[in-house]
mmCIF file as Biopython writes it, N, C-alpha, C and O atoms, coordinates in Angstrom:
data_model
#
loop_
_atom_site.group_PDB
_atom_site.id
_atom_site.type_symbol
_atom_site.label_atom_id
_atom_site.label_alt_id
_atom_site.label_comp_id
_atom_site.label_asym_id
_atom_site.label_entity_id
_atom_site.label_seq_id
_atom_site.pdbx_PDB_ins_code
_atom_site.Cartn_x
_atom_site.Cartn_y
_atom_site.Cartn_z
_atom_site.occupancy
_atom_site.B_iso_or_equiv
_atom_site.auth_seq_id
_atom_site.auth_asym_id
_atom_site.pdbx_PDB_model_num
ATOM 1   N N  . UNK A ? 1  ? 0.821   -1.194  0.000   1.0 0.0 1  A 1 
ATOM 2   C CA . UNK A ? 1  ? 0.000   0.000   0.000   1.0 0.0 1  A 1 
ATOM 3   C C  . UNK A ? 1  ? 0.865   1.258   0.000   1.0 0.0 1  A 1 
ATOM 4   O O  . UNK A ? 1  ? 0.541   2.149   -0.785  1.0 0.0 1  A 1 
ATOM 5   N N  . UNK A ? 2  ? 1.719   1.400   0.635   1.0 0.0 2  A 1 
ATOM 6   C CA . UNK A ? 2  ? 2.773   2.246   0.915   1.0 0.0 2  A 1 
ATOM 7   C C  . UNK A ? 2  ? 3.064   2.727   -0.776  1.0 0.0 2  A 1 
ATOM 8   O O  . UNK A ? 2  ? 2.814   3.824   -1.274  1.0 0.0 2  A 1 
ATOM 9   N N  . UNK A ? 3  ? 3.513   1.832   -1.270  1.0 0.0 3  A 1 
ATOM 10  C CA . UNK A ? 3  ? 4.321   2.106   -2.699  1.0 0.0 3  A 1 
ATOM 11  C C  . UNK A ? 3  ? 3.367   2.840   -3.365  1.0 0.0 3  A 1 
ATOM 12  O O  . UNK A ? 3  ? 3.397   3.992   -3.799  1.0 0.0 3  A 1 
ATOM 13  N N  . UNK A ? 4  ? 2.079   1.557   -3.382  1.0 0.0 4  A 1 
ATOM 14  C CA . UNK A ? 4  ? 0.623   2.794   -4.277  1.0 0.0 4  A 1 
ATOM 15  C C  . UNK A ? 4  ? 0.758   3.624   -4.065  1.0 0.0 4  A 1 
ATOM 16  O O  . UNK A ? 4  ? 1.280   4.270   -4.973  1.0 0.0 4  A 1 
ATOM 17  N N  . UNK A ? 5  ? 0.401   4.550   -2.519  1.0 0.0 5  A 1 
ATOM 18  C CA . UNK A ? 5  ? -0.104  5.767   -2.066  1.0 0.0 5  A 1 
ATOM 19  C C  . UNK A ? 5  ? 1.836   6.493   -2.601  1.0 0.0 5  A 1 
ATOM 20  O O  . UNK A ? 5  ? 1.749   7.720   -2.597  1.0 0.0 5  A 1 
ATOM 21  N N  . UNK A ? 6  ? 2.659   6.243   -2.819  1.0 0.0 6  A 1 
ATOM 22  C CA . UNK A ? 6  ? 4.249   7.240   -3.138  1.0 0.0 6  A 1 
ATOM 23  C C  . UNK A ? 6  ? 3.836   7.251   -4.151  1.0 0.0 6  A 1 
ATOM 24  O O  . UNK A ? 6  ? 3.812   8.354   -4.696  1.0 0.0 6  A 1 
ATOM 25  N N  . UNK A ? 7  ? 3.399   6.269   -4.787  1.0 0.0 7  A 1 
ATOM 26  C CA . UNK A ? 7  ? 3.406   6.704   -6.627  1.0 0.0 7  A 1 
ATOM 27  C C  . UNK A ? 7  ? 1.837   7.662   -6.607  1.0 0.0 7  A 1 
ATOM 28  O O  . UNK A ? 7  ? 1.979   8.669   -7.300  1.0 0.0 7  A 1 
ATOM 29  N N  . UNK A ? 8  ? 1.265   7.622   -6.355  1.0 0.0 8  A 1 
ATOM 30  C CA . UNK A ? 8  ? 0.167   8.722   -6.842  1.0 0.0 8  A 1 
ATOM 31  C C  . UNK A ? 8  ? 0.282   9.653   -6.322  1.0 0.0 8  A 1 
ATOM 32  O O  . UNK A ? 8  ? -0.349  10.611  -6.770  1.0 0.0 8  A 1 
ATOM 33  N N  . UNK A ? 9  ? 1.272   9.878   -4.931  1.0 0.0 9  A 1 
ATOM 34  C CA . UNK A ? 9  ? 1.708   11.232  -4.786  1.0 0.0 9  A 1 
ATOM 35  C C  . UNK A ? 9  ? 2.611   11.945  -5.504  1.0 0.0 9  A 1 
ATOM 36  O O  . UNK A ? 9  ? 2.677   13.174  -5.541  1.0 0.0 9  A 1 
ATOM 37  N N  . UNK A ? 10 ? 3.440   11.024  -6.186  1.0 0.0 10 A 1 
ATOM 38  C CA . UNK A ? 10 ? 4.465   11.351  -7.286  1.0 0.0 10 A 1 
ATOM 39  C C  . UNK A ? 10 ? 4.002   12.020  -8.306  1.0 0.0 10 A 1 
ATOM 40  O O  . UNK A ? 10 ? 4.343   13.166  -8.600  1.0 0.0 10 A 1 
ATOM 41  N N  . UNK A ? 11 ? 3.041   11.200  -9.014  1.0 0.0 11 A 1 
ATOM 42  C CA . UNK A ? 11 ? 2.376   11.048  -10.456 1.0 0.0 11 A 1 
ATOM 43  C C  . UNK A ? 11 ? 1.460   12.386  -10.535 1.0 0.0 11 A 1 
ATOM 44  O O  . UNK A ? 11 ? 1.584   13.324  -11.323 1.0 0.0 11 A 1 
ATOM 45  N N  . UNK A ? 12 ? 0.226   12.162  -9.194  1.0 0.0 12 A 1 
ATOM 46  C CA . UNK A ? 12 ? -0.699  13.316  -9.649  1.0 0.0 12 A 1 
ATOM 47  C C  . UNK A ? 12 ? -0.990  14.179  -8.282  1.0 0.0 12 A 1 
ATOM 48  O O  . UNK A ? 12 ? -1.486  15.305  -8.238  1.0 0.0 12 A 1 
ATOM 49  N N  . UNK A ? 13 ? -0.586  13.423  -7.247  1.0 0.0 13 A 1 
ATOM 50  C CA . UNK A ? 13 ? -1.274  15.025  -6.131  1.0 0.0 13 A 1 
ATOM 51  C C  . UNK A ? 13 ? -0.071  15.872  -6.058  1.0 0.0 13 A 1 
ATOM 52  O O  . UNK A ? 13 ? -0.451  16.830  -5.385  1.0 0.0 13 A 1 
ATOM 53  N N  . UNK A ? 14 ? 1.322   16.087  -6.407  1.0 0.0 14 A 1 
ATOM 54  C CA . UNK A ? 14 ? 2.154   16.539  -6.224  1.0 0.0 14 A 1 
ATOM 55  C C  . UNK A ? 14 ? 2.926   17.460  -7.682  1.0 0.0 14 A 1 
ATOM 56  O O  . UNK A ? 14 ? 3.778   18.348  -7.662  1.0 0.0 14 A 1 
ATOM 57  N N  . UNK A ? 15 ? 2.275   16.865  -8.753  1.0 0.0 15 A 1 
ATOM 58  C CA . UNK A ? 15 ? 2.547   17.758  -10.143 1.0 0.0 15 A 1 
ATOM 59  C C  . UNK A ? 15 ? 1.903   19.219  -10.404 1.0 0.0 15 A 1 
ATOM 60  O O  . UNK A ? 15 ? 2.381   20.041  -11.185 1.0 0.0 15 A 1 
ATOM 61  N N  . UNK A ? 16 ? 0.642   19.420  -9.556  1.0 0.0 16 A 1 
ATOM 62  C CA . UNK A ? 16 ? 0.474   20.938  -9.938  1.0 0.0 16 A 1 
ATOM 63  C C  . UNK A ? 16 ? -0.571  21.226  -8.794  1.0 0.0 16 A 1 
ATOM 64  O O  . UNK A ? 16 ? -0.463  20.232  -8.076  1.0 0.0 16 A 1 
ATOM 65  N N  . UNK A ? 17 ? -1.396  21.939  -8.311  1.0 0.0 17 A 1 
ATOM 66  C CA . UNK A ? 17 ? -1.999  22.400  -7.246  1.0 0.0 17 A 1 
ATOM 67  C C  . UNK A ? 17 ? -3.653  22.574  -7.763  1.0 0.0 17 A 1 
ATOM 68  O O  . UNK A ? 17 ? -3.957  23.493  -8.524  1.0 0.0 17 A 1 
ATOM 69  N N  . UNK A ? 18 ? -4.686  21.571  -7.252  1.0 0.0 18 A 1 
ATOM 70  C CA . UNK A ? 18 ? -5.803  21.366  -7.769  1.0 0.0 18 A 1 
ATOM 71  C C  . UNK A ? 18 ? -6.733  22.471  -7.440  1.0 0.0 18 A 1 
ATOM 72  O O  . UNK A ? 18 ? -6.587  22.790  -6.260  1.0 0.0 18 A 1 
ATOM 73  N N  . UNK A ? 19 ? -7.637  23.173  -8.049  1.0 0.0 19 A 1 
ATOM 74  C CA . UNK A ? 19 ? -8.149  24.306  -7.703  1.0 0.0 19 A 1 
ATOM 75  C C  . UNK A ? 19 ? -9.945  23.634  -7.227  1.0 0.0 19 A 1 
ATOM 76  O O  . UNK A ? 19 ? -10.721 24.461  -6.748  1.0 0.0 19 A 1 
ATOM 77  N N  . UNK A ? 20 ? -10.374 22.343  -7.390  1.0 0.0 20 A 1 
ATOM 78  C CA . UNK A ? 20 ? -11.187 21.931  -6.057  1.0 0.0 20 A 1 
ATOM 79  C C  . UNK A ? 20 ? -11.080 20.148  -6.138  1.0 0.0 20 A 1 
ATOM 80  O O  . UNK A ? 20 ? -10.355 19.447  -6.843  1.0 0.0 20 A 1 
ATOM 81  N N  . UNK A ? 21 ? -11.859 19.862  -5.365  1.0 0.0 21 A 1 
ATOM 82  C CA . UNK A ? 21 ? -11.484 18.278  -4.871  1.0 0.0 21 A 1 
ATOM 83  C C  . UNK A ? 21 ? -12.251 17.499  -5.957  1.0 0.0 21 A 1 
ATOM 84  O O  . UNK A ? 21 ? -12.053 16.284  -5.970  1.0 0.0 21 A 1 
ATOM 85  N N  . UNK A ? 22 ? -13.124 18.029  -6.900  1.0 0.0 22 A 1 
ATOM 86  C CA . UNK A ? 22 ? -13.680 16.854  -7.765  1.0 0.0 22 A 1 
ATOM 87  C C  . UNK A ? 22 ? -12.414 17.217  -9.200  1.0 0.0 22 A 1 
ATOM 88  O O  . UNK A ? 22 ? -12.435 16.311  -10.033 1.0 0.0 22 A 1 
ATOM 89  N N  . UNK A ? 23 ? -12.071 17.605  -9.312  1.0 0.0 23 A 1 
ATOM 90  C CA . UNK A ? 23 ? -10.591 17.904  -10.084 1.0 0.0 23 A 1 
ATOM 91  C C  . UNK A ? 23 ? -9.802  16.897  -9.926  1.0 0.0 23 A 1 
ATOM 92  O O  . UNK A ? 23 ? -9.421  15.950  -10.613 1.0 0.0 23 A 1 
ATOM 93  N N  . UNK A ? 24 ? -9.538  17.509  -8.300  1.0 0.0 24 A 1 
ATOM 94  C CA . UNK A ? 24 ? -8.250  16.251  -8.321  1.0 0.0 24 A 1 
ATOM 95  C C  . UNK A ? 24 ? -8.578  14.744  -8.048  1.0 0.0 24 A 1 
ATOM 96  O O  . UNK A ? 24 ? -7.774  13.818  -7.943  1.0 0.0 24 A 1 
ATOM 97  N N  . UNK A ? 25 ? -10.369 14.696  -7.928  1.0 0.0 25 A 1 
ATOM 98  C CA . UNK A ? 25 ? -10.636 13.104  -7.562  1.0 0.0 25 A 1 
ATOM 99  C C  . UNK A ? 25 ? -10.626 12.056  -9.500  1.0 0.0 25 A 1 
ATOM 100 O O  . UNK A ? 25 ? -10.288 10.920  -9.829  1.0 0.0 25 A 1 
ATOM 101 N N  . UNK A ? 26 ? -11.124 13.121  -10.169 1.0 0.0 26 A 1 
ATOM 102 C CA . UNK A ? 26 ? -10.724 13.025  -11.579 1.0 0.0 26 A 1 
ATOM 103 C C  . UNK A ? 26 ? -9.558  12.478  -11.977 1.0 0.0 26 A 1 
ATOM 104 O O  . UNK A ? 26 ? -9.609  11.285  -12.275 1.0 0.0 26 A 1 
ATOM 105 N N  . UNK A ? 27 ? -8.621  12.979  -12.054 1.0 0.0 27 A 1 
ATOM 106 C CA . UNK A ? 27 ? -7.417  13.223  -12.283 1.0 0.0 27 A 1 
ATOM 107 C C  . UNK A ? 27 ? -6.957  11.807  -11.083 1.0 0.0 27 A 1 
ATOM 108 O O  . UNK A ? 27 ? -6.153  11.186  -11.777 1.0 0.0 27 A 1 
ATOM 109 N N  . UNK A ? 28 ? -7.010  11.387  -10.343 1.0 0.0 28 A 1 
ATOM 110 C CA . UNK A ? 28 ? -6.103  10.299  -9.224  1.0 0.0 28 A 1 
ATOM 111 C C  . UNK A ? 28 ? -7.178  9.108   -9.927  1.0 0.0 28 A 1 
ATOM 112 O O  . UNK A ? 28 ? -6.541  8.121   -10.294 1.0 0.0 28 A 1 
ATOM 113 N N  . UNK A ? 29 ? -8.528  9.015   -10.159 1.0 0.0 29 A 1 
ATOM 114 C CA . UNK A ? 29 ? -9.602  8.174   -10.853 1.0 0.0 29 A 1 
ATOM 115 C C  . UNK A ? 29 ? -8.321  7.160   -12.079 1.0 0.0 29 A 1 
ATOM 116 O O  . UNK A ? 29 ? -7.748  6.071   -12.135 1.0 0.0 29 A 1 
ATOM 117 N N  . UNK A ? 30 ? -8.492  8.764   -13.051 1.0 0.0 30 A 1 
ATOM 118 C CA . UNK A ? 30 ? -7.682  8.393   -14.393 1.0 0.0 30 A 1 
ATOM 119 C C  . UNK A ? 30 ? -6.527  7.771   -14.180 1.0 0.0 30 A 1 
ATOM 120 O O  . UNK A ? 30 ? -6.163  6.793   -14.833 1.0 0.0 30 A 1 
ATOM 121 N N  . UNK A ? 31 ? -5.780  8.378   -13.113 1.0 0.0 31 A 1 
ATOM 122 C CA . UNK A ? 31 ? -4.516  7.707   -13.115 1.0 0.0 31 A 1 
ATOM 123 C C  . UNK A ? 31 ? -4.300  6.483   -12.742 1.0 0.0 31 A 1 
ATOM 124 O O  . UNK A ? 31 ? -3.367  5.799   -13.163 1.0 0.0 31 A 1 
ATOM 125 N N  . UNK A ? 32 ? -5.214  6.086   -11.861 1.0 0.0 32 A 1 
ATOM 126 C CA . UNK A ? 32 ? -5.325  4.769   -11.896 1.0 0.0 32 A 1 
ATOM 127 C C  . UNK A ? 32 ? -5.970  3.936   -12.823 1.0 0.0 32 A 1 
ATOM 128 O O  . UNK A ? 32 ? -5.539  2.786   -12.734 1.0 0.0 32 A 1 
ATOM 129 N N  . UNK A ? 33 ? -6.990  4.097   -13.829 1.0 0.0 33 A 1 
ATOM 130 C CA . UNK A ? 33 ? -7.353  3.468   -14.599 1.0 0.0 33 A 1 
ATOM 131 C C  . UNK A ? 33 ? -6.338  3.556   -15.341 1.0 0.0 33 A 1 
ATOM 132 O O  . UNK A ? 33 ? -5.733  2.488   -15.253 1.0 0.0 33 A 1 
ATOM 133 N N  . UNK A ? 34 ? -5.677  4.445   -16.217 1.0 0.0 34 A 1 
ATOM 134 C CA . UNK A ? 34 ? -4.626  4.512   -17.377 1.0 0.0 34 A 1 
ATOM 135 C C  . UNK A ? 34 ? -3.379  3.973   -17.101 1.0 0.0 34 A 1 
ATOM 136 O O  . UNK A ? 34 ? -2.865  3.218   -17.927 1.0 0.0 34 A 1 
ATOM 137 N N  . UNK A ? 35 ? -2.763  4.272   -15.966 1.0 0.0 35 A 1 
ATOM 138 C CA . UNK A ? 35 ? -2.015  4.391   -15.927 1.0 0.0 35 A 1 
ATOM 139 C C  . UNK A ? 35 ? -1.342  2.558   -15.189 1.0 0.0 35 A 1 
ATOM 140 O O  . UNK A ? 35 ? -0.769  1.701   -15.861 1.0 0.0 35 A 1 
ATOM 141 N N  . UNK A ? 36 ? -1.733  2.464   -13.475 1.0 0.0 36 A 1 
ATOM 142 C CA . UNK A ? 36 ? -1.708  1.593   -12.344 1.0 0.0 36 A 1 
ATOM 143 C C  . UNK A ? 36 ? -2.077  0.383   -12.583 1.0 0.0 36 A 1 
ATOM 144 O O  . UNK A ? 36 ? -1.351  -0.610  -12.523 1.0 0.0 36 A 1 
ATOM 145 N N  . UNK A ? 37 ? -3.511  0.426   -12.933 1.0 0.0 37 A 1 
ATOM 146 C CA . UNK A ? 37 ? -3.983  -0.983  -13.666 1.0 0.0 37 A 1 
ATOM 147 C C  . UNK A ? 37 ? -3.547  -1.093  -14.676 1.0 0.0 37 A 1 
ATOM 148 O O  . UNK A ? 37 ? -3.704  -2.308  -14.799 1.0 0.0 37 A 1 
ATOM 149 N N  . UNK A ? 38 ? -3.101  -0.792  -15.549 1.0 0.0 38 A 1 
ATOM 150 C CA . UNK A ? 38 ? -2.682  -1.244  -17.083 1.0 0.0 38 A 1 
ATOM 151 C C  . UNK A ? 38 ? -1.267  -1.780  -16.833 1.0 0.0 38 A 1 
ATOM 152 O O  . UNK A ? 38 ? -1.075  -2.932  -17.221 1.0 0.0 38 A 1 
ATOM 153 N N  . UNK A ? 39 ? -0.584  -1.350  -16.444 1.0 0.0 39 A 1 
ATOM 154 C CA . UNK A ? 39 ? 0.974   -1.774  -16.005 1.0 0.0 39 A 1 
ATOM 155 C C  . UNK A ? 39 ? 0.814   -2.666  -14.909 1.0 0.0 39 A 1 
ATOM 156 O O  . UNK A ? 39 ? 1.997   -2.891  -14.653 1.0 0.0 39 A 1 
ATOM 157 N N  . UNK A ? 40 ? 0.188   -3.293  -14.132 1.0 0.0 40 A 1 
ATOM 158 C CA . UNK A ? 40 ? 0.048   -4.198  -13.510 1.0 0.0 40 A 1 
ATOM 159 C C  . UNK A ? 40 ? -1.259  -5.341  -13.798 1.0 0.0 40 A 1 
ATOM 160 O O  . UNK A ? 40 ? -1.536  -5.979  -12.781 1.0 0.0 40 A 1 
ATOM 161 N N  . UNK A ? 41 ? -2.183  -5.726  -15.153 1.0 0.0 41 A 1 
ATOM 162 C CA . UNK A ? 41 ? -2.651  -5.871  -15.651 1.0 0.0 41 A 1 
ATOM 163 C C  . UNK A ? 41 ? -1.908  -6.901  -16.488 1.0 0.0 41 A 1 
ATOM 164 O O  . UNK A ? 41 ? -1.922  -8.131  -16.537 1.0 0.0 41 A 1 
ATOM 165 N N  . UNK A ? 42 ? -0.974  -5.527  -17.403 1.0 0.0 42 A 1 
ATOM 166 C CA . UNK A ? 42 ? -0.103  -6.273  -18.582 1.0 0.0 42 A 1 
ATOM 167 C C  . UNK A ? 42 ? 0.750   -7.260  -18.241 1.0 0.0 42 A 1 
ATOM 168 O O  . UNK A ? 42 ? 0.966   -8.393  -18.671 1.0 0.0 42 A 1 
ATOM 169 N N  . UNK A ? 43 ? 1.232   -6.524  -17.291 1.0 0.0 43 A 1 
ATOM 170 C CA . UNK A ? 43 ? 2.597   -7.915  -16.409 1.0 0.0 43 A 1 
ATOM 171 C C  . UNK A ? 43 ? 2.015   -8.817  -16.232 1.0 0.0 43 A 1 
ATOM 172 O O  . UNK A ? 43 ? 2.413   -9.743  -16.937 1.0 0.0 43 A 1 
ATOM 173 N N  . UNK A ? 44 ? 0.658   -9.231  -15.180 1.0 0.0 44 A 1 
ATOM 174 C CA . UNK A ? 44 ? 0.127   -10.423 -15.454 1.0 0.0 44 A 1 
ATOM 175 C C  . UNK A ? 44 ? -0.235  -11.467 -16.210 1.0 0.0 44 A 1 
ATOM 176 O O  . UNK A ? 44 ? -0.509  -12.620 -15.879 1.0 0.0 44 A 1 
ATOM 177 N N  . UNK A ? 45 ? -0.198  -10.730 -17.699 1.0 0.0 45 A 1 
ATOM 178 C CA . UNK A ? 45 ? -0.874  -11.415 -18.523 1.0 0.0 45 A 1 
ATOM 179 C C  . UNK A ? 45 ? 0.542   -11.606 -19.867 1.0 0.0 45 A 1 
ATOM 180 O O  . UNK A ? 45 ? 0.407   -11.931 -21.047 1.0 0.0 45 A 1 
ATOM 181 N N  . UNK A ? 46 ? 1.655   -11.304 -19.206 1.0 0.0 46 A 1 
ATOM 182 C CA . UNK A ? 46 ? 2.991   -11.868 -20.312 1.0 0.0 46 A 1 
ATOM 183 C C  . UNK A ? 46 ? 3.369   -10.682 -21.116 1.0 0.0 46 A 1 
ATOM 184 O O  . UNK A ? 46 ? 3.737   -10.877 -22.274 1.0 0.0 46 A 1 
ATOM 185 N N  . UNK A ? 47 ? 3.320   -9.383  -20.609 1.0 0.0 47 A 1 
ATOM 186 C CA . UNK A ? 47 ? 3.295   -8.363  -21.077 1.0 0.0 47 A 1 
ATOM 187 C C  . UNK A ? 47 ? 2.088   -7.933  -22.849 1.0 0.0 47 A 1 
ATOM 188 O O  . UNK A ? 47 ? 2.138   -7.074  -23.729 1.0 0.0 47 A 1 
ATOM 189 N N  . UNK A ? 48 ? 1.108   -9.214  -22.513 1.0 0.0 48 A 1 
ATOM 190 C CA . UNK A ? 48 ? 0.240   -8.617  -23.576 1.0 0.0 48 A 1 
ATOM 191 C C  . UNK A ? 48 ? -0.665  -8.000  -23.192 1.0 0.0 48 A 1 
ATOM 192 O O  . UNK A ? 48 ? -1.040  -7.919  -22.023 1.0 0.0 48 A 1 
ATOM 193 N N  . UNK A ? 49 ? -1.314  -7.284  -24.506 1.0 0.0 49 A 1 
ATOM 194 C CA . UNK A ? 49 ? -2.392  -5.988  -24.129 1.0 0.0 49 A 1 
ATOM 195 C C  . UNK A ? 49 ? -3.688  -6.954  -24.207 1.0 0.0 49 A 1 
ATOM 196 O O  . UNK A ? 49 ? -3.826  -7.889  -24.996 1.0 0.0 49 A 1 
ATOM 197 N N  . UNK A ? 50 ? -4.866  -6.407  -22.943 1.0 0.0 50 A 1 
ATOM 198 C CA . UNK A ? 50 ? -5.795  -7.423  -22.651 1.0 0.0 50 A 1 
ATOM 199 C C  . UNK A ? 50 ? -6.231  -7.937  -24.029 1.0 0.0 50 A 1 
ATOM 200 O O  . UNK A ? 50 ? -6.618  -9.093  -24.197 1.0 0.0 50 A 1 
ATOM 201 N N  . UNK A ? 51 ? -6.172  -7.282  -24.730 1.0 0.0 51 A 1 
ATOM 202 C CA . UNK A ? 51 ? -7.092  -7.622  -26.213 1.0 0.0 51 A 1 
ATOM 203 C C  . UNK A ? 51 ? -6.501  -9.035  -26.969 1.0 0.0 51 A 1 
ATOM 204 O O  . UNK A ? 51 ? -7.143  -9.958  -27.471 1.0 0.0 51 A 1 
ATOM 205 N N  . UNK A ? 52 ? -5.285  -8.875  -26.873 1.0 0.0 52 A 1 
ATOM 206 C CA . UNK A ? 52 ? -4.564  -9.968  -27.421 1.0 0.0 52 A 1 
ATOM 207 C C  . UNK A ? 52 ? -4.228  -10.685 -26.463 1.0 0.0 52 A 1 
ATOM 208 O O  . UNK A ? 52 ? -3.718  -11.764 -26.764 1.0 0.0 52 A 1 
ATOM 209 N N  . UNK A ? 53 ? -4.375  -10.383 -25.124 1.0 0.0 53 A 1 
ATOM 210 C CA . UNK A ? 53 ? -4.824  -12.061 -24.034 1.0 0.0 53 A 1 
ATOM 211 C C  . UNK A ? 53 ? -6.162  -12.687 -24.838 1.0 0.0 53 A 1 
ATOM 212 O O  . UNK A ? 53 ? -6.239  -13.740 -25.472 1.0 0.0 53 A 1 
ATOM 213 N N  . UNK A ? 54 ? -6.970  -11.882 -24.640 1.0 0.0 54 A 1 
ATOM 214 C CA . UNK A ? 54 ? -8.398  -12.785 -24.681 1.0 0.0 54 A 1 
ATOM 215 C C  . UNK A ? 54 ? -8.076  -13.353 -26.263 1.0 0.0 54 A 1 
ATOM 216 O O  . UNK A ? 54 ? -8.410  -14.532 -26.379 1.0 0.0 54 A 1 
ATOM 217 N N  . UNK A ? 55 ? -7.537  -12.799 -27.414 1.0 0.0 55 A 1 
ATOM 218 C CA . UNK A ? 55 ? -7.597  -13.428 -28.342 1.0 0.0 55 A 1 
ATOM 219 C C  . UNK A ? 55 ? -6.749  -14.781 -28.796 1.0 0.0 55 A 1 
ATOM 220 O O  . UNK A ? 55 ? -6.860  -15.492 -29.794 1.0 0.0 55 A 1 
ATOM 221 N N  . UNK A ? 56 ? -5.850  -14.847 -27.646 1.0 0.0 56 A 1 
ATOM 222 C CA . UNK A ? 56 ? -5.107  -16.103 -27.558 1.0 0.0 56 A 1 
ATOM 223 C C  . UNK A ? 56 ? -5.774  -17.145 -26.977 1.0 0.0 56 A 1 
ATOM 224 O O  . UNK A ? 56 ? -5.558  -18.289 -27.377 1.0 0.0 56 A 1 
ATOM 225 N N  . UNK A ? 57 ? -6.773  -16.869 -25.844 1.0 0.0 57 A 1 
ATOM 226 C CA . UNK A ? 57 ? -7.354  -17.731 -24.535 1.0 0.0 57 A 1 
ATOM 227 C C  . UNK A ? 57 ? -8.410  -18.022 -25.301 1.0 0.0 57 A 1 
ATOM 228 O O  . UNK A ? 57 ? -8.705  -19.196 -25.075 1.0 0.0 57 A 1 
ATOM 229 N N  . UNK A ? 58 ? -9.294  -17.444 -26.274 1.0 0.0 58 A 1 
ATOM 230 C CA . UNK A ? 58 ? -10.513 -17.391 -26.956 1.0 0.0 58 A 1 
ATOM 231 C C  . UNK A ? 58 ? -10.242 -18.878 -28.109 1.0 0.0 58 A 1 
ATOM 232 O O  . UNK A ? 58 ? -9.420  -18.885 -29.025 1.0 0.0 58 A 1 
ATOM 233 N N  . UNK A ? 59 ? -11.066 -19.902 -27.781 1.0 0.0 59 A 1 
ATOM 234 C CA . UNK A ? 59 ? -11.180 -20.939 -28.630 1.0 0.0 59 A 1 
ATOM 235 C C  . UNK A ? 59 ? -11.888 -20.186 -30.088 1.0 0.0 59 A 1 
ATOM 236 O O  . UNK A ? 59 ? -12.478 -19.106 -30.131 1.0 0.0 59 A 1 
ATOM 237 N N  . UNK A ? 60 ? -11.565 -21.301 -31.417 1.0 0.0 60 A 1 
ATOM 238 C CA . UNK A ? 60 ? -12.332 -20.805 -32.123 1.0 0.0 60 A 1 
ATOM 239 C C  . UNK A ? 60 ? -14.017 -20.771 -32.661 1.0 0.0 60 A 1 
ATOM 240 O O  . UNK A ? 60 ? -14.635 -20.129 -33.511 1.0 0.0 60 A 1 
ATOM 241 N N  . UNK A ? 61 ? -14.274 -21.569 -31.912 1.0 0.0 61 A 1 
ATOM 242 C CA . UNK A ? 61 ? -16.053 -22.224 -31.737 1.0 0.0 61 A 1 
ATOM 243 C C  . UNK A ? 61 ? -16.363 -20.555 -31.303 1.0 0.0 61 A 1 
ATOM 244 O O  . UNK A ? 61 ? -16.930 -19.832 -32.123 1.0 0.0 61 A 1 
ATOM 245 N N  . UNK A ? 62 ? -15.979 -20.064 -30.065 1.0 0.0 62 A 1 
ATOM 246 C CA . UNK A ? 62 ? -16.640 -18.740 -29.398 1.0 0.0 62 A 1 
ATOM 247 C C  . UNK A ? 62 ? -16.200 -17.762 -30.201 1.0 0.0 62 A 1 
ATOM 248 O O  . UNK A ? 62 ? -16.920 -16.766 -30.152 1.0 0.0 62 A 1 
ATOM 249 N N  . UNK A ? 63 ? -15.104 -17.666 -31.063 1.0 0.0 63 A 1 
ATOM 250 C CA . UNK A ? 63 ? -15.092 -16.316 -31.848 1.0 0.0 63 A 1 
ATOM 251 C C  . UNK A ? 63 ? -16.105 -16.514 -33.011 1.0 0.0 63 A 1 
ATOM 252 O O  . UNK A ? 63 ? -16.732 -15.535 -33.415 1.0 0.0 63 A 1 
ATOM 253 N N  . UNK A ? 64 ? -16.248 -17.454 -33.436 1.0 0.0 64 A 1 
ATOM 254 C CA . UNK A ? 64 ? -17.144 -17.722 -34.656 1.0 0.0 64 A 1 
ATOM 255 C C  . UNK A ? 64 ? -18.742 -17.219 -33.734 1.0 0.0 64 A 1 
ATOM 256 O O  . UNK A ? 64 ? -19.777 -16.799 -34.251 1.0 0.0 64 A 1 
ATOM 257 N N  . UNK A ? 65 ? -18.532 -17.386 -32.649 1.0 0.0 65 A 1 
ATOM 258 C CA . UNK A ? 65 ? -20.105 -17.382 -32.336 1.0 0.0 65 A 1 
ATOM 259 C C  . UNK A ? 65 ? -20.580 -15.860 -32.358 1.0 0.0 65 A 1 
ATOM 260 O O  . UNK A ? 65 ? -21.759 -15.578 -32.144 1.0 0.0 65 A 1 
#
């Protein structure tokens, strides 16, 4: 938890000075969707992008369907 909470102080509460709190709840939201999950996401999955996980894991009976 420690590491999370350094990196989003790094990344976004500490890069510029938010002028109100749904701003900066925006902005820490995104960064974790874009940014946190995707890089710990990808590593899980062999450094591929989800799209080309599922299209490897995906038999061909269910893509045809």
């Amino acid at each position: 938890m420690e590491s999370f909470f350094s990196l989003l102080q790094k990344n976004v509460l500490d890069r510029r000075p938010w002028s109100t709190r749904e701003e900066l709840r925006i902005a820490i939201v995104t960064w974790i969707e874009r940014t946190y999950h995707r890089r710990r996401r990808q590593a899980a999955l062999g450094r591929l992008t989800p799209i080309e996980y599922e299209t490897i894991m995906t038999t061909p009976a269910t893509q045809a369907a």
